[in-house]
N, C-alpha and C positions, 0 to 999 in steps of 0.2 A: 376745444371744450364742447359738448354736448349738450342740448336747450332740452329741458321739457316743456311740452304745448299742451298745456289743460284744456281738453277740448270735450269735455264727456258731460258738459253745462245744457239744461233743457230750455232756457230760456222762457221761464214759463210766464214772468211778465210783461213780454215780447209777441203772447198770443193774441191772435190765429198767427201772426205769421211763423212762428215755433210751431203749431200743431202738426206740420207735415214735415218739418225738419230743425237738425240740428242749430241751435243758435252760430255756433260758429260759421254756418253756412248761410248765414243773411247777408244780403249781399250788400257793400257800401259802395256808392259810387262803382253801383254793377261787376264788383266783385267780393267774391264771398270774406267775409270780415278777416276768417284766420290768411285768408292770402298774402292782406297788407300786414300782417305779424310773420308770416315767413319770409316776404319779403323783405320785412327788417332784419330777420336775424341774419340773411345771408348777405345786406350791406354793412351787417356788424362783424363780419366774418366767420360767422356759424353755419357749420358744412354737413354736421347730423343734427340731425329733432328725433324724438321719441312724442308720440303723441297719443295722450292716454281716451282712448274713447267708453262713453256708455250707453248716451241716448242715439238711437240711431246711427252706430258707427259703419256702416258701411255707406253711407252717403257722403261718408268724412274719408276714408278708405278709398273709395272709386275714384274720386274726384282728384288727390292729390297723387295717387299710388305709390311709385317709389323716389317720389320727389328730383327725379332728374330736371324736368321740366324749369325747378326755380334754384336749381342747384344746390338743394339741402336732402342729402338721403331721409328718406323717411322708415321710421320704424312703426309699431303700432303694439298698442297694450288697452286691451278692452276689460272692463270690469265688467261682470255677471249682475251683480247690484253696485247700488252707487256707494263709493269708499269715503265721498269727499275730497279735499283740494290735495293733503298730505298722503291718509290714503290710496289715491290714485299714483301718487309718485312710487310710495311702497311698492304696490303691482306690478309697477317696472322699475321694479333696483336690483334684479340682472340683467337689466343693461347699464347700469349704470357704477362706473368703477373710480372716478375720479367728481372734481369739483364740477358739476352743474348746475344749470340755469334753468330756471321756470317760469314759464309765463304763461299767461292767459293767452287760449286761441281765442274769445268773444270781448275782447277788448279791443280801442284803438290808439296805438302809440306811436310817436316817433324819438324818443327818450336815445340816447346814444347806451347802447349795452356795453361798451367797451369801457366805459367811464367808472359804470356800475361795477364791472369785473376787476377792472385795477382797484377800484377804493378797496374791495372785498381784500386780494389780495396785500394792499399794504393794513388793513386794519388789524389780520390773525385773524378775524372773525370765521365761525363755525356757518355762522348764518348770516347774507346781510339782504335786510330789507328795501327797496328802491321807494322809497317816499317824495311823494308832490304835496305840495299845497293848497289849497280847495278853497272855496269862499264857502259851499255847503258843506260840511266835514257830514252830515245827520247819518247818511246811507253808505258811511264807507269804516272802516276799521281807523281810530287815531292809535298814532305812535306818540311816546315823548322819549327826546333824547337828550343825553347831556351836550356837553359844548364839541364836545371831540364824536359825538353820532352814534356816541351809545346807547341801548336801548333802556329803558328804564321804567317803560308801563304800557302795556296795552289796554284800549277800552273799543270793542267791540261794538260798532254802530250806535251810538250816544244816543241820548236824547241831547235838549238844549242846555238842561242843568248838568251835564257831564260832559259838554263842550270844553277842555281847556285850551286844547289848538287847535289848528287848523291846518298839522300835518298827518297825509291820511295814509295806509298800507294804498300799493297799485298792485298789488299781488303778483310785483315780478322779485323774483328770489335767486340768490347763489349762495348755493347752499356743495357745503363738503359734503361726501358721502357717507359718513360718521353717523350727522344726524337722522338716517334712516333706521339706525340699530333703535332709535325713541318709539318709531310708529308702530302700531299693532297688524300684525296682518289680519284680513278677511274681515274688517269692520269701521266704520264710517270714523275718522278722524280727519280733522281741521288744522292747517296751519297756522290760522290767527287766534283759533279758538283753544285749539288744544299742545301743539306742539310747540310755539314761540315761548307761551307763558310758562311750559315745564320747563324749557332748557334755560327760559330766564331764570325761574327758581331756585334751577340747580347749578347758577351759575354761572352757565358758560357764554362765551362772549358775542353778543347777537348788536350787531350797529346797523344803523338806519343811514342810506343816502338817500339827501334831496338832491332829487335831479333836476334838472332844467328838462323845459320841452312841452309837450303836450300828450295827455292820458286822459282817455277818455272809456268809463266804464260800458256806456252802453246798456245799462238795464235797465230802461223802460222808454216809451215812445218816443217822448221828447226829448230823451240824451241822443237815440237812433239817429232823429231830425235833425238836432242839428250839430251831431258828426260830419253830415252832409256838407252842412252851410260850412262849416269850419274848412272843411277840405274846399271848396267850391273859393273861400276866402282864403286861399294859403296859409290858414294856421296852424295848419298842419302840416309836417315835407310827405307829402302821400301827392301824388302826379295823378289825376283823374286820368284813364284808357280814354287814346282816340288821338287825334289831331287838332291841337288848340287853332279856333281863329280867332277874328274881331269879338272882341267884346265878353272874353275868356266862356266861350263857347265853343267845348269838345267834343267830336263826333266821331263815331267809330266806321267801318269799311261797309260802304253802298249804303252811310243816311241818303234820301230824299225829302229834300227841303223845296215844296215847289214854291216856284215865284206867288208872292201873296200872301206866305207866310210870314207871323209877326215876330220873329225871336227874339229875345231880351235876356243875354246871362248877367251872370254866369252860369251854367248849366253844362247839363252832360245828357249826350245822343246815341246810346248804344248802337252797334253794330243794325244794319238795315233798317234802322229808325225811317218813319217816311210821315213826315207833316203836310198835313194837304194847305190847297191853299183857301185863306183866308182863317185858317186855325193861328189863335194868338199861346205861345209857350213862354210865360214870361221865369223873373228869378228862379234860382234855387230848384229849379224843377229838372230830374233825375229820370229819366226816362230810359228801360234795358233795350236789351235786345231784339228785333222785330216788332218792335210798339207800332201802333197806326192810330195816329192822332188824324180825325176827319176835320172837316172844314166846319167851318162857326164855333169849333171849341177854345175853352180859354184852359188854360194849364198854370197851375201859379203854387210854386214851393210845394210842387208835390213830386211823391215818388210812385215810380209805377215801374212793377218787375217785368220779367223777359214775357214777350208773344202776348200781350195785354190788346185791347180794343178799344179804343176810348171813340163814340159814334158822334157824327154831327150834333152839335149846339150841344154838350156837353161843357159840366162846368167843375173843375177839378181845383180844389183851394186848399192845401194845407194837410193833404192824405196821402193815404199811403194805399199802393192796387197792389195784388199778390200777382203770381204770373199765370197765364192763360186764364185771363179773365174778359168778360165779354160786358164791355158796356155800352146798352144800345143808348138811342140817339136824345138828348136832352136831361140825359141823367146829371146831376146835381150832388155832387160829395161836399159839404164841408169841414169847415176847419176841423181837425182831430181824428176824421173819419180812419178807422182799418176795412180793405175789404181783404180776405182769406185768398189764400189759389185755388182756383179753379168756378170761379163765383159769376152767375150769370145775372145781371141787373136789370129788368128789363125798363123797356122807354119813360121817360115824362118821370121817374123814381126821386123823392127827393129822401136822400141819408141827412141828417141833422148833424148837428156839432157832436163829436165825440160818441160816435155811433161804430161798434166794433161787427163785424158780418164775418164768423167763423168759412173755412174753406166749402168747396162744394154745395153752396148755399145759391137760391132762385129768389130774386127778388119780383117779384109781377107787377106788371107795369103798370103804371100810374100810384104806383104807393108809394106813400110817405112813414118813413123809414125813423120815428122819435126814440126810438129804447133798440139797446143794444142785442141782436140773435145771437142766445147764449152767454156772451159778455157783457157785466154793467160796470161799464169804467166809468163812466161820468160823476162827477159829485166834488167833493170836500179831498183837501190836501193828502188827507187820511178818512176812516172811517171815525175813528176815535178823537174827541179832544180834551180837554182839562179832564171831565168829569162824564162825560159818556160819548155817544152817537148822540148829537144831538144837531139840529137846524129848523129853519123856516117851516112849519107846518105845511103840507101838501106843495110845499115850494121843493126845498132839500129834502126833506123826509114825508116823501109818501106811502101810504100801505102798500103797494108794491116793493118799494126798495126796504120798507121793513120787517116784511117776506123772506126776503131773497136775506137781508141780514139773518134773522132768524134760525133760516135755512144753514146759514154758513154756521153759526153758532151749535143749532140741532147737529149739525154735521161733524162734528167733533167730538159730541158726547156716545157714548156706549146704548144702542140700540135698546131701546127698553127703562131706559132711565125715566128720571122725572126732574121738572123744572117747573120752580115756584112762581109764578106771576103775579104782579099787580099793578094797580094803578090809582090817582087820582080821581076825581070826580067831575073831570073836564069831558068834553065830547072829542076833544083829542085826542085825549091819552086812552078814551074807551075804540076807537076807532084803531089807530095802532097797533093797541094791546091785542085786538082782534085779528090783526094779520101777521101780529106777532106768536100769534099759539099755535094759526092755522103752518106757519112756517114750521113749527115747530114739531105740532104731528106730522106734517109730511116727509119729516124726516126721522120717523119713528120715534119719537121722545113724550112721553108722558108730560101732562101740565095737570100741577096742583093750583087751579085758580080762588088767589084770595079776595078777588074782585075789588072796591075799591078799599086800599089800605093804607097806614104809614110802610115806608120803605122802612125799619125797622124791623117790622111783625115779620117782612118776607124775609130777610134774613134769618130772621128766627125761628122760620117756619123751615128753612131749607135743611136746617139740625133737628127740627123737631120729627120731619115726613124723610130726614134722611134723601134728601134730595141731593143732585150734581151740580146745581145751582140753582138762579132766580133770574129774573127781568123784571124792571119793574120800570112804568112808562109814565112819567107825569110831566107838565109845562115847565119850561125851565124857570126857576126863581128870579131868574134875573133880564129873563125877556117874551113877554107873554107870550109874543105870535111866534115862538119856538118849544121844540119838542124833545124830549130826551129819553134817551133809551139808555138807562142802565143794566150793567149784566154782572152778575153777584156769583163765586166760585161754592166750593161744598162747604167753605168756613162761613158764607155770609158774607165776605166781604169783597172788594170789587176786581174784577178779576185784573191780574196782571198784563206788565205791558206785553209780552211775549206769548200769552192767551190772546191780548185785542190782535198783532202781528198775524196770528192763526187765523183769527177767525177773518183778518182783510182778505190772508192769500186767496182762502176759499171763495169769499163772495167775487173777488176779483178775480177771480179764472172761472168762475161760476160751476165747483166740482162740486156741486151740492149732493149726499146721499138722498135717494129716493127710495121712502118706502112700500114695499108692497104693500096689497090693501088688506094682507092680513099680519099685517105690521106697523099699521096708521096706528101714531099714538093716539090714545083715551083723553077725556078732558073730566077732572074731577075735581068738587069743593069743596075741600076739609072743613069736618063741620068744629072743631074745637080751638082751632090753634087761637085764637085769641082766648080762651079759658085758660089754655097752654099758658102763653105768654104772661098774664099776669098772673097766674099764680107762681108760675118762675123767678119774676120781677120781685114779688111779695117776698119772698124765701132770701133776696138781698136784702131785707130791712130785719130793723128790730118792732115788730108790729104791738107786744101790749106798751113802750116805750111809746110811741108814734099814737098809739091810741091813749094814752094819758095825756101826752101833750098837748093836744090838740088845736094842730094850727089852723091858721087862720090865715085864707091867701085870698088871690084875686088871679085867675088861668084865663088870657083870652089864648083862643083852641085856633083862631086865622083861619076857621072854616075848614079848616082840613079833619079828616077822618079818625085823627087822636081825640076827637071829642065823644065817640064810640069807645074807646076803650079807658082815658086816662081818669074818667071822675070814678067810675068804678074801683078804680086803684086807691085814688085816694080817700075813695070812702070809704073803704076796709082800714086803709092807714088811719081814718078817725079824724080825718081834716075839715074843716067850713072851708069849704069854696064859692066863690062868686063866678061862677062863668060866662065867659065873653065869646060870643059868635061860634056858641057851641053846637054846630050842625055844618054838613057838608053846603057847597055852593057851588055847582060847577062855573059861574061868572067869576067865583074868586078864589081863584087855584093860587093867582100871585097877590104881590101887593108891591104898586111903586112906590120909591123913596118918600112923598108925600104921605101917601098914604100909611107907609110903617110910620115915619114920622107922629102921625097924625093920632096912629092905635095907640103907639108908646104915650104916649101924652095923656089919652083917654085913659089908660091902664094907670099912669100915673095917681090924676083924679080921683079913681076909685079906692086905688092901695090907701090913700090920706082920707080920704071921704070914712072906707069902712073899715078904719083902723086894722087894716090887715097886716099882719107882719115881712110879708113878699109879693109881690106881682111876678108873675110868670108868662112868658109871650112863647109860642111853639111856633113854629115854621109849619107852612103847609104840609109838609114831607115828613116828618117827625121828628127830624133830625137836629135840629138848631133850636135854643131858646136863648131869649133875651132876661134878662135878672132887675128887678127892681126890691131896692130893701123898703124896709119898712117906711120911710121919710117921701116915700114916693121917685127916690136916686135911681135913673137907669146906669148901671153898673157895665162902666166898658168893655166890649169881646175881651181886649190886654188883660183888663185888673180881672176879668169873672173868670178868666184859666186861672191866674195869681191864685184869688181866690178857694176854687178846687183844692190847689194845692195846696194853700196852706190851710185845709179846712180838714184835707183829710189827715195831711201831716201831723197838724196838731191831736187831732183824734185817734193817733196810733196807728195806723195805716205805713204800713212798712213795703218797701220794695224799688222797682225803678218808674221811674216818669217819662212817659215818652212825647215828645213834642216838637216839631217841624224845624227845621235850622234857622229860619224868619222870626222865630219866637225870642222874648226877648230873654235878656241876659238874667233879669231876677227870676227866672223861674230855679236856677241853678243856687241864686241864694236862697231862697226858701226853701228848698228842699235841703239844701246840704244843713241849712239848724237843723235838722230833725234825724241828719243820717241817710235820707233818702237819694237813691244816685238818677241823675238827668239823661236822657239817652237822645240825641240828635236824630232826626230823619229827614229824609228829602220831604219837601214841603207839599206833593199833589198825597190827597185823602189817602190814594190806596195804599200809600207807602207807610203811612201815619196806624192804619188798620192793621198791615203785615207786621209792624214793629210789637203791635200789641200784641201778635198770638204767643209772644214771649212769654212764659209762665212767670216769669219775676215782675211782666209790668204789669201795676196795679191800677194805672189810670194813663189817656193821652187827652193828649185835645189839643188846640188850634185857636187862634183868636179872631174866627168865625161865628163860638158859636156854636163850635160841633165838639162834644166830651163823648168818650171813650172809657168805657169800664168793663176790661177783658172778662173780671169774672163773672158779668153775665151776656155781654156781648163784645166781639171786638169790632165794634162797627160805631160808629153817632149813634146815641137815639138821646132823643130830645124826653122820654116820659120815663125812660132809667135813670135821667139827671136830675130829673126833679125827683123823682122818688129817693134817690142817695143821699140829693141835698138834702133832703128834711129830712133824711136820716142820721147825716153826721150834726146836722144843725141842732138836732133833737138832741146829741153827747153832747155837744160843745156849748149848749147849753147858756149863749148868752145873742143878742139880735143881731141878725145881717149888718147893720150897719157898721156895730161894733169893729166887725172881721174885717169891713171894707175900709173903715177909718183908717185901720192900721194896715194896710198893703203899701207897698213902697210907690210913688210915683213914678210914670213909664212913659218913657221921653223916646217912641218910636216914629219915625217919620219914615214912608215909603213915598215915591215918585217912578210914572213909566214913562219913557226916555222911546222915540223913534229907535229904530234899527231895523233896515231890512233884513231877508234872509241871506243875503250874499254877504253882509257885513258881521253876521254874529259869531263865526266860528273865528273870524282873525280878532274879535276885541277879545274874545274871552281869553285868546291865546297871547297877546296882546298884557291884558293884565295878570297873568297866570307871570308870565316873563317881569314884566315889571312889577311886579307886588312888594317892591321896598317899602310899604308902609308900615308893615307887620305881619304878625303870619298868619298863613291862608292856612283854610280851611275849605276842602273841594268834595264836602257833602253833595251838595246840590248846585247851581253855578258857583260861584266865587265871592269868597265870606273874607275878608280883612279884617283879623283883631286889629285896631290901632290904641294907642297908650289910652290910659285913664277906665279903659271897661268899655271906651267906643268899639264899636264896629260898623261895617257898610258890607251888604249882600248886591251884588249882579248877578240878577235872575233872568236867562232867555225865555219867553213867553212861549210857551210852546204852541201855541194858534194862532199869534201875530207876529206882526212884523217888528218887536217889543223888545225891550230890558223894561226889567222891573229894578230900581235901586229900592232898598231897604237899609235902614240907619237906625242905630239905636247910641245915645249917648248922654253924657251927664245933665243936658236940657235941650228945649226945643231947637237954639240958637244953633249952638254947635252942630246938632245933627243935620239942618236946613243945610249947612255954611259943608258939610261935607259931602253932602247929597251932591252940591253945586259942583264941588271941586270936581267931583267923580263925573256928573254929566258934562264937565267940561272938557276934561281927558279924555274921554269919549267923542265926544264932535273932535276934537281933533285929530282921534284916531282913525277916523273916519274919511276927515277934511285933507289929512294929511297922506 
């Protein structure tokens, strides 16, 4: 049988050490990664490879040539552009006339292939996929398979709420040559993406083996590192080159180890390694070929490629040296450091934690090395969390690194476009915002600056100036001394997961477009859009109805920027308002739980005080409001969605409801009295926003706090809900309280439950398998109808180390009593 070796991967997360070569030629345990994959195949009995090359194929080509060397003939199949994983097989399917094998050359395995090829063989399968088990499933493709290993669903690198198992594709394949007549020639197709899930489709018979063994993908620093360990640890059946001594430390032909030297492995000493003495080289430290480590250095779990320099009193922790690198005497790398090949550092240099130094790069001596040349890897898990980029003010998120975002962001839009900004009234978000535009014209892109505004308007502005999108920069609501960078697509609403994916790659390779200076975008401030905006708003009411009735409310505005636009609204609607803290503040961007506490209360007093029919409380942002009826009752996030809905329902309001899979079960009764149908979504905003551009939904929201009314925005805004409310309240024609009296009681109980990251892919897979309570529902994590109209949601937290449980059922009691049950089976699944 015949292997194909995917070898035409750039390894671009792998940078600088990729920038001068091929990823499959990084070398592990000082040889190049696809070596120990040929040397597997030829101890699995594989005698030809085809190896498809793209990026830099003749460094892949030289190296291996006609494969006598490891006893697997070699052929070669170069793409012109890149085909992808399936693709590339295509390119070479004359060579290929019988059942073959695929594998990755930038992986590390010791998986028996023989095992794989028999299952294939007794299953019939057309395709069979080799699947392992993972504690992270996040960055790898999941399979489900029935009991006999058939395939039955692909989901293409998850989040945590699409976690069901925690068995992942390893991208080694036997595949018939049938399945090649599916791929397209001369254009980029995917085997997990594109080719699995057509021939599932259509059919035909695709089974998944879990192997035993150890797979190791290898894309990015820290899988590299500790490939290393793992191999250094026997975890792997891969032999380090050289001759093992005391203390599983391997050296290859003419190390010098002079007396004085300190060694501590496990470790590996390429060939002419020469340690001086009084140099200490302790664990895990990987040293190539010709390295010269001088005296008073310390060496500790790092790698350092072939002809490197490492000079007297040098201190090496936890990095990685490219080869022909010169490090003179008392240089200082720590933990996380990359330096590139060919990179000269000079004396007394100190590199910081997670400091990346592309190739060919002069360090001058006596400098200290804090931000990455070229490369900004340091930071957060991801760039994106719940709800934006957001962190510690000049801690995580300084105007530098919200630059260089920017940048990546600019860098993806079309040269010449425009992008809507704003921000709060903080000196935060004014500081940001500023290095947020300047990033942006340098990357050619025009800015429509709204200067300080509700997040709202800017989406509304981005439809109104015909924009590619928005940023808008304000303090996070939920923790003063942090920062938040949202970014808004051409609908207004927040851009998807697979835009934030884009715009990491970019910031993280640091490919930023740079404009010429007769291409530096413009900074301009539309003089009407809030004219825009409410007269827009105004065209959803019925105005001489609204101006006969004339309510009577009490608005505190929370110092935020809707105090600029929303009395104007409601003065033309003909309302008496009372307003509260109606001016901006840049000291009160937020407000702590005390403090809301404290206004609701206040807001309370006044509604009773001046017989107002509603209090109304807006978030700084514009997006959220709080509801008080007329008796002074603040009206719960649960019951004020109820509310909506049965406010518009009963007013004729026809269509579908969209509303997060956490939401509870009565919103489905209330709308089905009326005809109107419930549409489930994943529970993060942007999904709740995407569901509305649905022409049939007529409202969403969330029991935050944030409503949704596609036809005039598919986004929150906090001053369109007030405005609707007292427009359908004006039809409906009898007091808030009335509406609230009669909403059904809502008996939801949520709890977050530990779980680290290792632990979440096997519970979710875990209760996906054992779900005999009732049946799931695998919207978002994992939803259990149980009898009587119960149910319980496990939610993976996507920024912590977290489940989220969610319960809703016939009262508090029961709900509490199955919360329990559920975090119990949990710790055990865990314990156990």
């Amino acid at each position: 049988m015949k292997a194909v070796i995917m070898a035409g991967g750039q390894g671009t997360r792998l940078r600088p050490l990729t920038s001068n070569q091929p990823k499959p030629m990084l070398p592990v345990v000082n040889r190049p990664m696809m070596e120990h994959i040929v040397n597997l195949l030829h101890r699995c009995g594989f005698r030809e490879a085809v190896v498809t090359l793209q990026f830099l194929p003749t460094l892949i080509s030289n190296y291996f040539g006609d494969g006598e060397e490891w006893g697997v003939a070699m052929h070669y199949s170069t793409e012109s552009i890149p085909l992808g994983t399936a693709g590339s097989v295509k390119n070479s399917s004359s060579l290929l006339d019988d059942t073959f094998l695929v594998i990755s050359g930038d992986a590390l395995t010791d998986i028996d292939l023989n095992r794989v090829v028999d299952f294939h063989r007794r299953s019939g399968a057309v395709a069979t996929l080799t699947l392992i088990r993972v504690e992270n499933p996040l960055e790898f493709g999941i399979v489900v398979t029935d009991q006999e290993g058939r395939i039955e669903r692909f989901l293409e690198k998850p989040n945590w709420g699409q976690v069901f198992s925690d068995t992942i594709n390893t991208g080694i394949y036997v595949l018939e040559p049938e399945v090649l007549d599916f791929i397209p020639e001369d254009r980029p197709f995917d085997f997990s993406k594109d080719l699995f899930p057509a021939l599932l489709e259509k059919g035909y018979p695709l089974y998944g083996y879990v192997a035993e063994g150890y797979w190791c993908d290898i894309g990015n620093f820290e899988q590299y590192v500790a490939a290393h360990r793992d191999i250094l640890d026997r975890r792997v059946n891969i032999d380090p080159p050289g001759f093992r001594m005391a203390e599983n430390i391997w050296v290859g032909e003419g190390v010098d180890i002079e007396e004085g030297a300190d060694l501590r492995g496990p470790m590996v000493l390429g060939d002419h390694c020469k340690v001086e003495r009084g140099a200490v080289v302790r664990e895990y430290s990987v040293l190539g070929h010709n390295v010269a480590v001088k005296g008073d250095s310390f060496v500790h779990r790092a790698i350092v490629y072939d002809n490197s320099y490492i000079g007297n009193g040098c201190h090496l922790r936890g990095c990685v040296v490219g080869k022909n690198c010169d490090l003179k005497g008392n240089v200082r790398l720590e933990e996380g450091v990359v330096v590139g090949d060919e990179c000269l550092i000079g004396e007394n240099v100190l590199v910081n934690h997670d400091v990346k130094i592309y190739p060919f790069k002069t360090v001058e001596a006596g400098a200290t090395v804090n931000t990455s040349i070229i490369w900004e890897s340091k930071g957060l898990r991801t760039l994106f969390g719940k709800r934006a980029v957001s962190g510690i003010m000049n801690i995580d998120i300084t105007p530098e690194q919200a630059l260089r975002i920017a940048m990546a962001y600019g860098s993806g839009l079309p040269m010449g476009t425009t992008v809507v900004t704003s921000r709060d009234a903080s000196r935060s978000a004014r500081t940001i915002k500023r290095a947020v535009i300047t990033g942006l014209n340098s990357a050619g892109v025009n800015v429509s600056d709204l200067e300080i505004s509700p997040s709202p308007v800017n989406r509304f502005a981005i439809k109104a100036e015909r924009a590619v999108g928005g940023v808008d920069v304000r303090i996070s609501a939920f923790d003063p001394q942090s920062i938040e960078i949202r970014f808004f697509d051409e609908e207004g609403i927040d851009i998807s997961e697979g835009k934030q994916r884009d715009i990491e790659k970019v910031f993280y390779q640091a490919n930023f477009r740079r404009a010429f200076v007769d291409e530096i975008g413009a900074i301009i401030f539309p003089p009407r859009v809030i004219e825009m905006y409410a007269n827009s708003l105004l065209e959803q009411v019925d105005l001489e109805s609204l101006r006969n009735r004339r309510f009577r409310l009490v608005v505190d505005y929370a110092y935020g920027s809707c105090s600029s636009i929303l009395p104007s609204i409601l003065g033309k609607m003909g309302c008496d308002v009372l307003g509260l803290n109606a001016f901006t503040d840049e000291k009160k961007v937020t407000l702590g739980q005390e403090e809301l506490a404290s206004s609701l209360r206040n807001l309370s007093q006044l509604v009773k005080a001046s017989e107002a029919e509603l209090g109304i409380m807006l978030d700084n942002a514009g997006e959220r409001l709080y509801l008080l009826d007329e008796q002074g009752r603040q009206v719960p996030p649960q019951s004020a969605l109820l509310l909506f809905v049965k406010l518009l329902s009963e007013t004729g309001w026809k269509g579908r409801i969209a509303v997060p899979v956490s939401m509870t079960s009565q919103v489905e009764a209330i709308a089905g009295a009326y005809g109107n149908e419930v549409v489930r979504t994943k529970v993060s905003r942007s999904e709740l926003m995407r569901a509305s551009l649905d022409r049939e939904v007529i409202f969403a929201g969330a029991g935050s706090g944030g409503f949704i009314f596609p036809s005039f925005l598919p986004t929150y805004d906090a001053m369109a809900s007030t405005a609707i409310l007292l427009d359908r309240l004006c039809a409906y024609g009898k007091p808030l309280s009335e509406l609230v009296d009669g909403l059904p009681p809502v008996h939801l109980l949520s709890e977050e439950i530990p779980a680290s990251w290792d632990q979440k892919g096997m519970i979710m897979r875990r209760l996906v398998e054992e779900g005999g309570d009732g049946e799931l529902e695998l919207i978002d994590g994992v939803k259990v109808n149980l009898d009587g109209g119960a149910w319980i949601l496990v939610l993976p937290d996507p920024d912590e180390p977290s489940l989220h449980l969610i319960c809703e059922a016939e009262d508090d009691t029961r709900a509490a009593r199955i919360i329990g049950d559920y975090a119990k089976r949990i710790l055990d699944m865990v314990s156990g």
